[in-house]
N, C-alpha and C positions, 0 to 999 in steps of 0.2 A: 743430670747432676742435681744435687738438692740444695736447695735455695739456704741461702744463709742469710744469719739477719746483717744487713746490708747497714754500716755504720753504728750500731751495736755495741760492738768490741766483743764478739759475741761469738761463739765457735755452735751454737744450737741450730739444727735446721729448724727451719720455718714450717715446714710440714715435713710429713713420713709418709712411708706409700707403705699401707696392710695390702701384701701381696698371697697370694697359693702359694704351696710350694710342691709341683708338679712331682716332686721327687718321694716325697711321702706316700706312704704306704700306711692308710686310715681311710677305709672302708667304712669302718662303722662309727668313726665322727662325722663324715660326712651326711651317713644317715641321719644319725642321732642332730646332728644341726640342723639337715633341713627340717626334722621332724618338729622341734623347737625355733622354727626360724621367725613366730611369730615372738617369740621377747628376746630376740637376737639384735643390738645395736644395728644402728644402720649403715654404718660401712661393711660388716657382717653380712647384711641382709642384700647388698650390694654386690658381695664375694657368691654368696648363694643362688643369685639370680643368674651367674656365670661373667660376670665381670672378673679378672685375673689381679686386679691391682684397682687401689682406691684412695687417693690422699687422702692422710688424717692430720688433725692436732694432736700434737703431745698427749692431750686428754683423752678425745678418743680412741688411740692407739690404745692408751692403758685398759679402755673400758672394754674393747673387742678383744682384746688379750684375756683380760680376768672372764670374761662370758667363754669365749672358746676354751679355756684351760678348763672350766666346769663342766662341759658338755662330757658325756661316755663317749669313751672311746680317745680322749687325750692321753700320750702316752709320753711323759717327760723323758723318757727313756729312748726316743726316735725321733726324726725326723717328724717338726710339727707340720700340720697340713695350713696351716697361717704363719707367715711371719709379718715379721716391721722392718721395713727399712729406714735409716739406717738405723744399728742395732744399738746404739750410743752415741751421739755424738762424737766429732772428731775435731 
C-alpha cells in the first residue's frame, strides 16, 4: 500500500512506484530506451537494467515520464510500457 503523509492532513503519497507494464506491446521503445539509456534518468536506468518497479518522488516520476514519452516508439495511443503508480492521488 502507499505510504501517505502520516499527520499531514494530506491525502499525497509519499512516494510512487515507476513500474513496466508487462502488458504493452512496445518493441521498439524498448529498443530505442535501451539505445538511449545513457541520458535516461535513473529510476529509468533502473527499469532498463531489468528492475520491474522503482520508488520515485513526485519529481522523479515526472522526469522518467517526460524522458520516456520522448523516446521513439511511445505511443499515446496504447498501452504505455512505464507507468506510475498511483496515477493521482487519492
Amino acid at each position: 500500500m502507499i505510504g501517505f503523509g502520516i499527520g499531514s492532513g494530506t491525502n499525497t503519497p509519499s512516494y510512487f512506484a515507476l513500474r513496466i507494464c508487462p502488458r504493452a506491446e512496445a518493441p521498439r521503445w524498448w529498443a530505442a530506451a535501451r539505445a538511449a539509456a545513457s541520458t535516461a534518468p535513473p529510476a529509468i536506468r533502473s527499469i532498463l537494467a531489468g528492475r520491474t518497479r522503482v520508488e520515485v518522488s513526485a519529481g522523479e516520476a515526472a522526469d522518467a515520464l517526460q524522458w520516456a514519452r520522448a523516446i521513439d516508439g511511445w505511443d499515446p495511443d496504447r498501452l504505455p510500457p512505464v507507468v506510475i503508480y498511483p496515477l493521482e492521488p487519492r
